[in-house]
C-alpha positions as YAML, in Angstrom:
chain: A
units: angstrom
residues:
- id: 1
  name: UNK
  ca: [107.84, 116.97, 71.59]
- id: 2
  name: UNK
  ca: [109.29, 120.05, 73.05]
- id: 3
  name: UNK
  ca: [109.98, 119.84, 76.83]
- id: 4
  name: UNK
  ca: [108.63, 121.85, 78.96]
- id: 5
  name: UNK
  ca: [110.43, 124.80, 80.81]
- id: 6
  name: UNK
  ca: [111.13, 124.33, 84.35]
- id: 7
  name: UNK
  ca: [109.78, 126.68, 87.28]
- id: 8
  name: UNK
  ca: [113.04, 128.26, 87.31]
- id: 9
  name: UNK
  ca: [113.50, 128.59, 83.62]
- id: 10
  name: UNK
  ca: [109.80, 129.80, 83.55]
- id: 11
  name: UNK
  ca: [110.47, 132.69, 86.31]
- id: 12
  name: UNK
  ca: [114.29, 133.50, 84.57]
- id: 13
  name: UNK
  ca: [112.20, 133.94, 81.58]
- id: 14
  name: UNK
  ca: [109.82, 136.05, 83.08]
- id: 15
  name: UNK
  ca: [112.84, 137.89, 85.20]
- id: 16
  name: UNK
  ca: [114.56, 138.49, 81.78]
- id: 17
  name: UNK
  ca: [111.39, 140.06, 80.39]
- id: 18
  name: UNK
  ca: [110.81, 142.22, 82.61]
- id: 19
  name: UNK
  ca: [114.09, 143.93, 82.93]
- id: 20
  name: UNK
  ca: [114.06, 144.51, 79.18]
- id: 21
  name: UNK
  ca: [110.29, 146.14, 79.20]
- id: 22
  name: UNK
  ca: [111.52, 148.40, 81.92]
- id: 23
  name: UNK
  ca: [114.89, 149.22, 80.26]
- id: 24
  name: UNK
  ca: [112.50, 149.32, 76.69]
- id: 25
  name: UNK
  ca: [110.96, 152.07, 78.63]
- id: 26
  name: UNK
  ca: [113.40, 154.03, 80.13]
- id: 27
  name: UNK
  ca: [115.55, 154.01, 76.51]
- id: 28
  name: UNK
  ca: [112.66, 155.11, 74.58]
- id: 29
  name: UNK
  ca: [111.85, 157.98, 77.42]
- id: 30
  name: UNK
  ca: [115.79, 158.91, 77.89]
- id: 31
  name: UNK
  ca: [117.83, 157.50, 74.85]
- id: 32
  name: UNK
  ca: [119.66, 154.56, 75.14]
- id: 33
  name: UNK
  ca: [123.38, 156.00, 75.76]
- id: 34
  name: UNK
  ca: [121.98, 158.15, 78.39]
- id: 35
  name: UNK
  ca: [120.32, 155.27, 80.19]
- id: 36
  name: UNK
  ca: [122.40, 153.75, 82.86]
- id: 37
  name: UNK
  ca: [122.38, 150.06, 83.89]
- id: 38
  name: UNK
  ca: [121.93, 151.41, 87.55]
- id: 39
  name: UNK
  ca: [118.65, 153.46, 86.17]
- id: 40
  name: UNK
  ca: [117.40, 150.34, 84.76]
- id: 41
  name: UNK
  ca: [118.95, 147.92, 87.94]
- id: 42
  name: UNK
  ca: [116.84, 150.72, 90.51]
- id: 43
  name: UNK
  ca: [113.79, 150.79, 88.21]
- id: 44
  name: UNK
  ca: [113.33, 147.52, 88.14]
- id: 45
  name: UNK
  ca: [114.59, 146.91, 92.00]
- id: 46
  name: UNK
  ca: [117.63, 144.52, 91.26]
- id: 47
  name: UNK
  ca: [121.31, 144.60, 91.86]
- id: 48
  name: UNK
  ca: [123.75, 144.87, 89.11]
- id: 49
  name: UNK
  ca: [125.15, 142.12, 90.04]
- id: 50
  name: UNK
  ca: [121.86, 140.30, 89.41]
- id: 51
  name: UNK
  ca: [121.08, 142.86, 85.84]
- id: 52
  name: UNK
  ca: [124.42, 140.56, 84.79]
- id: 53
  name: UNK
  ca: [123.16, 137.15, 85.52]
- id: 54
  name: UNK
  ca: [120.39, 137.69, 83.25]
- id: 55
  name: UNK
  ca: [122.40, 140.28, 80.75]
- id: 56
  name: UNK
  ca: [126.10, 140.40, 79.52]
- id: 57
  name: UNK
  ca: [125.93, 144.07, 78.74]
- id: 58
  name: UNK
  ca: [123.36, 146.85, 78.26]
- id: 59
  name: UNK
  ca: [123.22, 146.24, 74.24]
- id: 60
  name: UNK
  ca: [121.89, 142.85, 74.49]
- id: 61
  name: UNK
  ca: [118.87, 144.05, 75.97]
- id: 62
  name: UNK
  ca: [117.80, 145.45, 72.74]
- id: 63
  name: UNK
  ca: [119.65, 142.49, 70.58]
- id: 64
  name: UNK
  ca: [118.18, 139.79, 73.11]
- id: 65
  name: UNK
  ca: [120.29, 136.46, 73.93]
- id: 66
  name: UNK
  ca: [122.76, 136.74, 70.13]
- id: 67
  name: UNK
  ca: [123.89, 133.25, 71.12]
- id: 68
  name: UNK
  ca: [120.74, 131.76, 71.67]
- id: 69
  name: UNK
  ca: [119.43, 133.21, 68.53]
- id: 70
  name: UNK
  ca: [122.13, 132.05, 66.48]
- id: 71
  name: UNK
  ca: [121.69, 128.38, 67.76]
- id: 72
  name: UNK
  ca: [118.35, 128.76, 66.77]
- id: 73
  name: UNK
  ca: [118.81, 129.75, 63.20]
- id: 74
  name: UNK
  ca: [121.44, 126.76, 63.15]
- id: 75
  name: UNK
  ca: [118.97, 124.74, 64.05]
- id: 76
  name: UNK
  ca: [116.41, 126.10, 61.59]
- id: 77
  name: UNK
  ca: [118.87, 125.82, 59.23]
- id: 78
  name: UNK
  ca: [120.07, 122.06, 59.45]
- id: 79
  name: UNK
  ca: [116.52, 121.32, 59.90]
- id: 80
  name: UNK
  ca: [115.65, 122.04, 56.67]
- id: 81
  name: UNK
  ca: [115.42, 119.74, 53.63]
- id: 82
  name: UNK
  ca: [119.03, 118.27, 52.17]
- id: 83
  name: UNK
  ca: [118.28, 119.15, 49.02]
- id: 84
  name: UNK
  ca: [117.17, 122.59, 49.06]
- id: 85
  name: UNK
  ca: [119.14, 125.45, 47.81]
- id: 86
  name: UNK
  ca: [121.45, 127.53, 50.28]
- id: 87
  name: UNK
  ca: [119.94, 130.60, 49.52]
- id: 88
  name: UNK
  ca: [116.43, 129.18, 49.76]
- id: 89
  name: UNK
  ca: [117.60, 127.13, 53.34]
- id: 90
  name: UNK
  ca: [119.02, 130.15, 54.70]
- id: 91
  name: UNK
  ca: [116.00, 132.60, 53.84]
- id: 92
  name: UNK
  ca: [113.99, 130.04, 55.74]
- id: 93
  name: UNK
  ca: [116.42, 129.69, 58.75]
- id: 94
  name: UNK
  ca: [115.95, 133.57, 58.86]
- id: 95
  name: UNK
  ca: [112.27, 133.71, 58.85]
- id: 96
  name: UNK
  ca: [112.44, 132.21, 62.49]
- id: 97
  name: UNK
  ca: [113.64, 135.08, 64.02]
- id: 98
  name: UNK
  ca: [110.58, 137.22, 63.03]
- id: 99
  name: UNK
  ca: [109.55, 138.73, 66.63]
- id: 100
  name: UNK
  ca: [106.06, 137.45, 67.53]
- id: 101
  name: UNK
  ca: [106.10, 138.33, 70.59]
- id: 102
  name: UNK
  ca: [106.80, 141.98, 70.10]
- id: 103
  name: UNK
  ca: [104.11, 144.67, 68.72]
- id: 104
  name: UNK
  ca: [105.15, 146.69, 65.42]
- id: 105
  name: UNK
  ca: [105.76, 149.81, 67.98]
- id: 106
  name: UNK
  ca: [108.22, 147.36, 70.29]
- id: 107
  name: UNK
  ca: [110.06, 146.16, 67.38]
- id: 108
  name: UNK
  ca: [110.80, 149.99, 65.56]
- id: 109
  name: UNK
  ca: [112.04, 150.99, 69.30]
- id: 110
  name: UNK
  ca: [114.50, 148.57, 69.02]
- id: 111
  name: UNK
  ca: [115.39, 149.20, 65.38]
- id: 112
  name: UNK
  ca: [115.69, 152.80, 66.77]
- id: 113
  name: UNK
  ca: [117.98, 152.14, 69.20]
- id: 114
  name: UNK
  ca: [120.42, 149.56, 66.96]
- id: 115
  name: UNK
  ca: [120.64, 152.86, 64.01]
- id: 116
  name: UNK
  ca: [121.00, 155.56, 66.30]
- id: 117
  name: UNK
  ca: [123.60, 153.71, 69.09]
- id: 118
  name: UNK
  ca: [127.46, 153.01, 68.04]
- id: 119
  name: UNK
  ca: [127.63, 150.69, 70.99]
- id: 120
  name: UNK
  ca: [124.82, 147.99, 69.63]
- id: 121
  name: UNK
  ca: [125.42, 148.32, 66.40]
- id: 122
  name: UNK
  ca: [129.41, 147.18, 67.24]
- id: 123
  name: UNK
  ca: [127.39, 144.12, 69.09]
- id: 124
  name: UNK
  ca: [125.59, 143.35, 65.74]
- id: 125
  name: UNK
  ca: [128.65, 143.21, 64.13]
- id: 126
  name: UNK
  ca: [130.11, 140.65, 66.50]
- id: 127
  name: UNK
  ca: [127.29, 138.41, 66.68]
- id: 128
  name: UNK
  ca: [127.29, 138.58, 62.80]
- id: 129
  name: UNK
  ca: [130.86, 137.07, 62.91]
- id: 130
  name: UNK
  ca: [129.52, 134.10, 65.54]
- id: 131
  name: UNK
  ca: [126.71, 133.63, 63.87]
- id: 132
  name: UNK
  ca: [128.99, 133.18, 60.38]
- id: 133
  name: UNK
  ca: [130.97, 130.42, 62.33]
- id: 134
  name: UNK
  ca: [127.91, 128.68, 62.99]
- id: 135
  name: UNK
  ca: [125.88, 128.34, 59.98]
- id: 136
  name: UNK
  ca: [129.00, 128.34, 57.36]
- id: 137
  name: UNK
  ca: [129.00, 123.91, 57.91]
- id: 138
  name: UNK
  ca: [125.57, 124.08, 56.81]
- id: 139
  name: UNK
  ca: [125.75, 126.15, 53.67]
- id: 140
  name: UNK
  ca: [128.95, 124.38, 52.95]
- id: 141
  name: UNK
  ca: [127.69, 120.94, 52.65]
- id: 142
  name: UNK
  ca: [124.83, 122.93, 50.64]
- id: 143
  name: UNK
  ca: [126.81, 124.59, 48.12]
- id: 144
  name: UNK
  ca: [128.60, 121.29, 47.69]
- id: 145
  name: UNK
  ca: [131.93, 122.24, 49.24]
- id: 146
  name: UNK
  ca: [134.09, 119.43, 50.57]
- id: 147
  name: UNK
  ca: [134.22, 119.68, 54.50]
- id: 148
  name: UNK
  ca: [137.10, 121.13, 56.30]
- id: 149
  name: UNK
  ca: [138.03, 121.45, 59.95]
- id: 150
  name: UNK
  ca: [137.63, 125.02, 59.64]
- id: 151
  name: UNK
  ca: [134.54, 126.95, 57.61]
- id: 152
  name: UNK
  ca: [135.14, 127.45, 53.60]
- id: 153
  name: UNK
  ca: [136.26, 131.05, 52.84]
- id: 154
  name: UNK
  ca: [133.29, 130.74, 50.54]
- id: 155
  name: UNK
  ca: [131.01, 129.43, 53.07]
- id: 156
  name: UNK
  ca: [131.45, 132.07, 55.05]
- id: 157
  name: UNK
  ca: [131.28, 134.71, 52.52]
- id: 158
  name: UNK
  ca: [127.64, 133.50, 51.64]
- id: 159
  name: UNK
  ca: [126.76, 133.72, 55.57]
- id: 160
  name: UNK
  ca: [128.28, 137.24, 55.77]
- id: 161
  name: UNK
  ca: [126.29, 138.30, 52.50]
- id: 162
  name: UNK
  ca: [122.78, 136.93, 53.67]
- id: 163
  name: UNK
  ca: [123.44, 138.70, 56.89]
- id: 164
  name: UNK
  ca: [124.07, 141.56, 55.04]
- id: 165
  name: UNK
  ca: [120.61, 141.20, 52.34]
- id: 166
  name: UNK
  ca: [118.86, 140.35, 56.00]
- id: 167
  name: UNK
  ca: [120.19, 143.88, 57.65]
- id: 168
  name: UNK
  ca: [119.31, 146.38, 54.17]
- id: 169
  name: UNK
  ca: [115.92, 144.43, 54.87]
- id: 170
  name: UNK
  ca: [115.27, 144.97, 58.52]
- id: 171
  name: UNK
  ca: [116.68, 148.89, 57.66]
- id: 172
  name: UNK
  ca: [114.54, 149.79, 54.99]
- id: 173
  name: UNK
  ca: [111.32, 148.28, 57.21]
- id: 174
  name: UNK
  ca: [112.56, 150.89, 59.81]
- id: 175
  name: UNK
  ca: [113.41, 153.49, 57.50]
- id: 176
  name: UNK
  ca: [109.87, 152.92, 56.33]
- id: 177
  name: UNK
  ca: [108.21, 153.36, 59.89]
- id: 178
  name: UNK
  ca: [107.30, 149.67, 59.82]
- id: 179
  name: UNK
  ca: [105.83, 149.81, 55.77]
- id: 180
  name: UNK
  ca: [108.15, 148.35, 53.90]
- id: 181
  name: UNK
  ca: [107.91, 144.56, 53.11]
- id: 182
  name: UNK
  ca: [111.26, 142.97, 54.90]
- id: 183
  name: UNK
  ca: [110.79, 139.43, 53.27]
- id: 184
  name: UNK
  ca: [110.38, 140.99, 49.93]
- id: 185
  name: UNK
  ca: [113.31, 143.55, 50.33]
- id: 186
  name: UNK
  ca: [115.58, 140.54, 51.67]
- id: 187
  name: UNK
  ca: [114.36, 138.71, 48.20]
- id: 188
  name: UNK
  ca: [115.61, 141.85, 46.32]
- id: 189
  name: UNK
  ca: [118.80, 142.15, 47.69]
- id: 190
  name: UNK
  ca: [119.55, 138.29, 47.03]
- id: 191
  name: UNK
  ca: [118.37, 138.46, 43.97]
- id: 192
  name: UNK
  ca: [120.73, 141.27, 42.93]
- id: 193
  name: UNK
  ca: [123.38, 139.41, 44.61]
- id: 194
  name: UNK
  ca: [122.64, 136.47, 42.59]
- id: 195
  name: UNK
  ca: [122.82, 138.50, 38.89]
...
């Protein structure tokens, strides 16, 4: 049974949220390198110093928390079955990052933002390398690899290509305005990987 979130987690929560929506806002008004963290600090009516207890920069306000996402998938992923496939483990793992909480319009602002700013998409990148030390001990006892103190090579490899079949999938939905079939592209690209 999950626990439930205390008052202060509840109003962090709700803190968090509403410095994004606001910043959300002022990106999709005024571009996202032109928007300031003291635009989005006055807007909102907080100190910086306060924007950076919630945030660690200005990029993960359109990535969200990478680290708490990437425990997530971990968790996803080691919950699922021992003898299912990595590829199949992984895909599911992945499907618990689909946005519910955000409308279709919400979620191709932020796709937006990550293909048109430098600055997030070097933040991708880096969370892509954390997130490849994190689920490689998974996919390594999965693809039957002895373990090791440090991630398999080849564990690692498979991370950094499912990351990469997950991004072509989450670009062509945005290159599609929001059309385009994510899940199915993602299926394509591992598929061609898998020839």
């Amino acid at each position: 049974m999950a626990e439930t979130p205390t008052l202060r987690e509840r109003a962090r929560r709700a803190a968090r949220a509403e410095i994004t929506a606001t910043a959300m806002q002022l990106f999709a008004e005024n571009g996202f390198e032109a928007t300031t963290i003291d635009q989005i600090t006055s807007a909102v009516g907080i100190s910086r110093r306060s924007f950076f207890h919630y945030f660690g920069s200005k990029e993960d306000l359109v990535l969200g928390d990478t680290e708490a996402l990437g425990e997530s998938v971990r968790a996803a992923l080691e919950a699922r079955p021992d003898d299912e496939s990595a590829w199949t483990a992984v895909r599911a793992a992945f499907l618990t990052l689909r946005p519910a909480d955000k409308t279709p319009e919400e979620q191709l602002t932020r796709a937006r933002i990550h293909h048109e700013s430098p600055s997030v998409r070097a933040r991708h990148l880096e969370k892509h390398l954390r997130w490849q030390e994190l689920l490689a001990p998974d996919v390594q006892r999965r693809l039957g690899l002895a373990p090791t103190a440090t991630p398999d090579p080849r564990a690692l490899a498979f991370v950094a290509a499912a990351l990469a079949c997950f991004d072509a999938a989450v670009d062509a939905w945005y290159r599609s305005g929001g059309a385009e079939d994510p899940e199915r592209v993602f299926d394509e690209a591992v598929a061609t990987l898998r020839r």
